[in-house]
C-alpha positions in Angstrom: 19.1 -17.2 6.4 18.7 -13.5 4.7 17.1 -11.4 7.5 14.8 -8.2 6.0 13.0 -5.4 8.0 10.1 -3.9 6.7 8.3 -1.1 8.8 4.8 -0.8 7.6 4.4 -4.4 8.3 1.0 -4.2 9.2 -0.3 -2.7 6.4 -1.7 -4.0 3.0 2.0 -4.1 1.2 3.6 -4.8 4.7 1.6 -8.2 5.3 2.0 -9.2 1.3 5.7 -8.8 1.6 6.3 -10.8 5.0 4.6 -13.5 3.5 6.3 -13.5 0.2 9.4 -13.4 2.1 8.8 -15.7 4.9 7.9 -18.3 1.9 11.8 -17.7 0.4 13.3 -18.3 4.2 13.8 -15.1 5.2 14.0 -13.6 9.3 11.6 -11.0 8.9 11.8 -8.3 11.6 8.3 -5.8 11.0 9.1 -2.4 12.8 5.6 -1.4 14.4 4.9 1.6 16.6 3.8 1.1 20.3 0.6 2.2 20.9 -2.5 1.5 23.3 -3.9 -1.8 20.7 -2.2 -3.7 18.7 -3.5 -3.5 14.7 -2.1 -6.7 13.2 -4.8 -8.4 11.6 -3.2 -8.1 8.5 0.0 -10.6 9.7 -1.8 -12.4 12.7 -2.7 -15.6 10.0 1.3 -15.7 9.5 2.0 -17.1 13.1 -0.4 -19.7 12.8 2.0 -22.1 10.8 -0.5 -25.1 9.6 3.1 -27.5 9.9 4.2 -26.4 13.4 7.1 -25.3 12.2 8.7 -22.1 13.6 7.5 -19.0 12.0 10.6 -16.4 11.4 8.7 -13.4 12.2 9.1 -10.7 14.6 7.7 -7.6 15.5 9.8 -4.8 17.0 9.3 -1.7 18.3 10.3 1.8 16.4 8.8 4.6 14.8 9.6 6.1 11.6 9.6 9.8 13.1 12.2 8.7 16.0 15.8 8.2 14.8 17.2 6.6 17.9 14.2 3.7 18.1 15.4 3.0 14.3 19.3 3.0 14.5 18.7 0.4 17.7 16.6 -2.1 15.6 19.2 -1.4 12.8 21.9 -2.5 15.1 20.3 -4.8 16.8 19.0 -6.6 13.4 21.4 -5.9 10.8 19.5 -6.5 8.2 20.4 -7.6 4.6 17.3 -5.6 3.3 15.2 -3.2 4.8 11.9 -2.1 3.3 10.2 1.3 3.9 6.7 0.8 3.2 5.6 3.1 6.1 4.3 5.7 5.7 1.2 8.2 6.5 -0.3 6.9 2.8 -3.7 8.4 2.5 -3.7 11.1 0.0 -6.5 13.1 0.4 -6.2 13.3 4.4 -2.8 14.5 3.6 -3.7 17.7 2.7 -5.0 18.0 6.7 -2.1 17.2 8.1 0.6 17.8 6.2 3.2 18.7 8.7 3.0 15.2 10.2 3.1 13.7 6.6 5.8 14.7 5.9 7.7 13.7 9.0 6.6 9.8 8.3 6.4 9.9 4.6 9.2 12.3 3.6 11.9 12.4 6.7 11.1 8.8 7.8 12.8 7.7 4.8 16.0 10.0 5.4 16.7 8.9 8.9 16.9 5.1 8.1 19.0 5.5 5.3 21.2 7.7 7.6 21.2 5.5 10.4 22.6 2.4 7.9 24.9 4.7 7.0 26.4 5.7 10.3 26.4 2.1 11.2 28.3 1.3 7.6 25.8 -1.2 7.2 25.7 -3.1 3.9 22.1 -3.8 4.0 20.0 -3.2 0.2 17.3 -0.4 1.0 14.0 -0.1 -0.8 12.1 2.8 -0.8 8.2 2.6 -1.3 7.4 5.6 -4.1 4.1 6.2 -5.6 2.6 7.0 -9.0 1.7 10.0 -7.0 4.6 11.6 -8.1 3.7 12.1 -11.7 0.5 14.3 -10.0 -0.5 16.7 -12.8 1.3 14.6 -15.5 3.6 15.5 -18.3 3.3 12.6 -20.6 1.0 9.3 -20.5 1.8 6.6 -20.2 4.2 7.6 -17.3 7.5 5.6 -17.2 10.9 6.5 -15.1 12.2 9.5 -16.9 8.6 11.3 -16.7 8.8 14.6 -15.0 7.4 14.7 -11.6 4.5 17.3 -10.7 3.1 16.5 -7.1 -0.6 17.6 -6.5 -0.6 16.8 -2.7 1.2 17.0 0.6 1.3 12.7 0.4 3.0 13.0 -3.2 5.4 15.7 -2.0 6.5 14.3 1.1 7.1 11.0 -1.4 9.4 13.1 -3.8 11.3 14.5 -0.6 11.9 10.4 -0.3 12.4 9.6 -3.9 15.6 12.3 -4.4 16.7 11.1 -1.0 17.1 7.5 -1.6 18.7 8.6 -5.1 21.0 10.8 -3.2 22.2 8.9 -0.8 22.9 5.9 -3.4 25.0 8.1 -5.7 27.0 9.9 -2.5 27.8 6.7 -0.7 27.3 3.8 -2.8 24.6 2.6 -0.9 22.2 -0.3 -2.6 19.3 2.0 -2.7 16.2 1.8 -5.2 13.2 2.9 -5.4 9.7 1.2 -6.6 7.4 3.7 -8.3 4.6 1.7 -8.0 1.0 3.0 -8.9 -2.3 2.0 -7.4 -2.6 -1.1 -6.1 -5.2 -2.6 -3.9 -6.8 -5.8 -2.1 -8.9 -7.4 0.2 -6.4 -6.1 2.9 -6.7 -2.4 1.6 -7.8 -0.1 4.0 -11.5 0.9 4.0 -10.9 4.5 3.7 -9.3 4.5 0.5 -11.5 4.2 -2.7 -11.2 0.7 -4.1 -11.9 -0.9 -0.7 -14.7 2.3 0.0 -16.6 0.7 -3.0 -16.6 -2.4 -2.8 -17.2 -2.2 1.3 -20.0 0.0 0.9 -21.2 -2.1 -2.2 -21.2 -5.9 -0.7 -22.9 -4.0 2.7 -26.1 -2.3 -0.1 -26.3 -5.9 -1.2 -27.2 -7.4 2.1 -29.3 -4.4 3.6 -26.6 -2.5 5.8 -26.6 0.8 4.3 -28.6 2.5 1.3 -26.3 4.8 -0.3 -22.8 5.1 -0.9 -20.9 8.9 -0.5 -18.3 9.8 -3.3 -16.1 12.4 -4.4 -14.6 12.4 -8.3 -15.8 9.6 -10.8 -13.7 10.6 -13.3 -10.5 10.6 -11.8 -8.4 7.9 -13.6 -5.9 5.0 -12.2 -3.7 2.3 -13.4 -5.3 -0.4 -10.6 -3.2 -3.5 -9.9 -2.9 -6.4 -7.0 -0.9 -5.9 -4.3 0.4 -9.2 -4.1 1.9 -9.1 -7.4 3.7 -6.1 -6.7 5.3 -6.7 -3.6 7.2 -9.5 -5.6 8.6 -7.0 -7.6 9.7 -5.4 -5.1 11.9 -8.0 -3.6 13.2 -8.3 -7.4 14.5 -4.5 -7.5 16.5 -5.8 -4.1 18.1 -8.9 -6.0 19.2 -7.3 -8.6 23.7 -6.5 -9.5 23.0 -2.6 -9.5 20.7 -0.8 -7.7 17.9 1.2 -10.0 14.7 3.1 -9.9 11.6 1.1 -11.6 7.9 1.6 -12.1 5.5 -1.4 -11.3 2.0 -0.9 -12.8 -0.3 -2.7 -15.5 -0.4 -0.6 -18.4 -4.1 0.3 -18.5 -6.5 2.7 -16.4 -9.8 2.4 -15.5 -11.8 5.4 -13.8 -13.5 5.5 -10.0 -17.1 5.4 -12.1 -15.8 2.5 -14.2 -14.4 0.7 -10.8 -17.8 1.2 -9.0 -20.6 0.0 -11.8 -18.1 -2.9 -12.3 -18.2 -3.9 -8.6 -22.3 -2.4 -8.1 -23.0 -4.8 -11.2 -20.9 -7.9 -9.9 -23.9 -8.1 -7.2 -26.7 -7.1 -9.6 -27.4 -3.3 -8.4 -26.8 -0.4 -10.8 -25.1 1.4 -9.0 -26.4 4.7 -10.4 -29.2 4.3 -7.5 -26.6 3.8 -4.7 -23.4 6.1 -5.3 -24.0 9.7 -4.2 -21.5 12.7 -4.9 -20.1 14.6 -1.5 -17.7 17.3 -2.4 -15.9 16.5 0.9 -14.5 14.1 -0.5 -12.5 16.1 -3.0 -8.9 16.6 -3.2 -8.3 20.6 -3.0 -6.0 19.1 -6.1 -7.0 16.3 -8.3 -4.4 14.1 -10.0 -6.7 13.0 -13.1 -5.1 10.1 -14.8 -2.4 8.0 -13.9 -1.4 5.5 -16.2 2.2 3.4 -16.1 5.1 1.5 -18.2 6.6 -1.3 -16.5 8.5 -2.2 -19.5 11.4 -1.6 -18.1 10.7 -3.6 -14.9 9.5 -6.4 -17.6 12.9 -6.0 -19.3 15.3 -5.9 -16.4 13.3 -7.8 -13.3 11.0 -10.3 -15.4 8.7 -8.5 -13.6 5.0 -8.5 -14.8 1.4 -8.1 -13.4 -0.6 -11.3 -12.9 -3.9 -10.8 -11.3 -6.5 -8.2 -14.0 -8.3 -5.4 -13.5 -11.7 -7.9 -13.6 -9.7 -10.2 -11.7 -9.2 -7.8 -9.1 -12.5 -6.7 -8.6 -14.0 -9.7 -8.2 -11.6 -10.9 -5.2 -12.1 -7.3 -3.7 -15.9 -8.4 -3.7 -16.1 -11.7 -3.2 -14.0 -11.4 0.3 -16.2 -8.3 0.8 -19.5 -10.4 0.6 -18.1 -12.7 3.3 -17.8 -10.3 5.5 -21.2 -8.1 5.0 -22.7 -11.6 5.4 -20.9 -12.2 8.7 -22.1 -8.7 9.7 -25.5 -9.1 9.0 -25.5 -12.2 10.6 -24.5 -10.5 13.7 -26.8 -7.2 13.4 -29.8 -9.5 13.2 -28.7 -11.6 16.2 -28.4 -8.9 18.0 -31.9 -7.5 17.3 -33.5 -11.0 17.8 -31.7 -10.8 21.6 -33.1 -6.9 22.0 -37.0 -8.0 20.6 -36.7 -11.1 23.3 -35.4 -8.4 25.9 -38.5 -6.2 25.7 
């Protein structure tokens, strides 16, 4: 049985991939950091095995910006893949703390490819990139060989991570790749980030939670896919006979405004009459279009998105609705218990 740790198991990538990889047999070990609450909504569903059979997941403890906590799961573990998808991942809130961004994002990636090192692990390592690279870009689409021009503390901390992944494959012969992947989202995505922000603050409009929805640019540009498709490929970059650098995106982009009437209209609002402009929500540097060619993952991996941009949007909002419904439900019990309180 192939055992694989992936820190950042708790996020929107981290749950996809335990489950991909818990389907193929796999010991998955998810690195999480200790803290007062647990936050692992996203993976509780993957202990609740509907054939009683035993579920190979488990959760240790570590933290990306401690070196010892990471070589001791390392050695405890040794893994036959690891994947970094940790990582402080919100762009714009980068750009407020950038110091710790780039101790999880940039040297978080550096101290557990030094700690399989030391330990002369052979263990295949994949690095979690971003489209975020490409920033203020040089060509479009983008593909592997584009230039990189981060526009944010997030996509500089990323680069730091990209070259150090490269480096340590071509000084030690390490299986090291990294997945430039662009934008990709879900039901699971986080509700600060702008997909999920929409189509939140859309599905709670439609069932009389809030009137208005706060944005910052329309017009910025993305290449949008569906998580779930993309953690497959990256399991496919670690399969592979020689370790390699691919992008994983769809080939078209679609704007914030575009994203927003398409979800506003989905529940018959315009959303013209909803979405209001807050300039706090600005990036002090705007990355305006990002748009990616997976042709080589195609070629090499068989690698392909299968889930479209409509079909994303309406899985984003259906599983949205459910849960405006459920809070309604719950905001009008409550006032039906406060009236027969008075």
């Amino acid at each position: 049985m192939p055992k694989a740790i992936i820190t950042g198991i708790t996020g929107q990538d981290g749950s996809y991939l335990a489950e991909l990889l818990l389907s193929k047999g796999y010991d998955v070990w998810g690195l999480v950091r200790r803290s007062s609450s647990f936050n692992t909504a996203r993976i509780d569903h993957l202990y609740q095995d509907p054939h009683h059979r035993e579920v190979k997941l488990r959760l240790v403890y570590g933290d990306l910006n401690d070196s010892t906590s990471l070589a001791n799961v390392l050695e405890e573990v040794k893994p036959d893949e690891v994947y970094n998808l940790g990582a402080q991942s919100h762009v714009r809130v980068s750009f407020d703390i950038p110091e710790y961004t780039g101790e999880i994002s940039g040297m978080g990636s550096v101290r557990l490819l030094e700690a399989i090192r030391r330990q002369n692990l052979k263990t295949r390592f994949y690095q979690a990139s971003s489209s975020e690279l490409f920033g203020k870009v040089h060509e479009v689409p983008q593909k592997e060989t584009t230039p990189f021009h981060p526009r944010s503390p997030y996509a500089a901390a990323k680069a730091y991570a990209y070259y150090i992944t490269l480096n340590y494959r071509e000084a030690y012969g390490m299986f090291a790749v990294n997945g430039i992947l662009f934008n990709h989202e879900s039901p699971r995505r986080g509700e600060t980030f702008v997909t999920r922000k929409i189509t939140r603050g859309a599905t709670r409009i439609k069932v009389g939670l809030q009137d208005k929805l706060y944005m910052g640019n329309l017009e910025s540009k993305r290449d949008w896919g569906f998580a779930g498709d993309y953690v497959e490929g990256m399991w496919r970059m670690l399969q592979t006979q020689e370790p390699d650098d691919f992008v994983l995106a769809t080939g078209e982009t679609h704007s914030v405004r575009e994203f927003a009437e398409k979800v506003f209209a989905s529940l018959d609002l315009d959303y013209k009459q909803y979405v209001e402009y807050d300039a706090k929500y600005e990036r002090p540097a705007e990355v305006d279009l990002l748009l990616g060619d997976y042709a080589k993952a195609k070629t090499k991996l068989g690698w392909e998105p299968k889930v479209s941009f409509d079909g994303l949007v309406k899985m984003m909002v259906d599983a949205d609705l459910v849960l405006a419904k459920e809070e309604k439900a719950l905001a009008d019990h409550k006032e039906l218990v406060r009236q027969g309180q008075q």
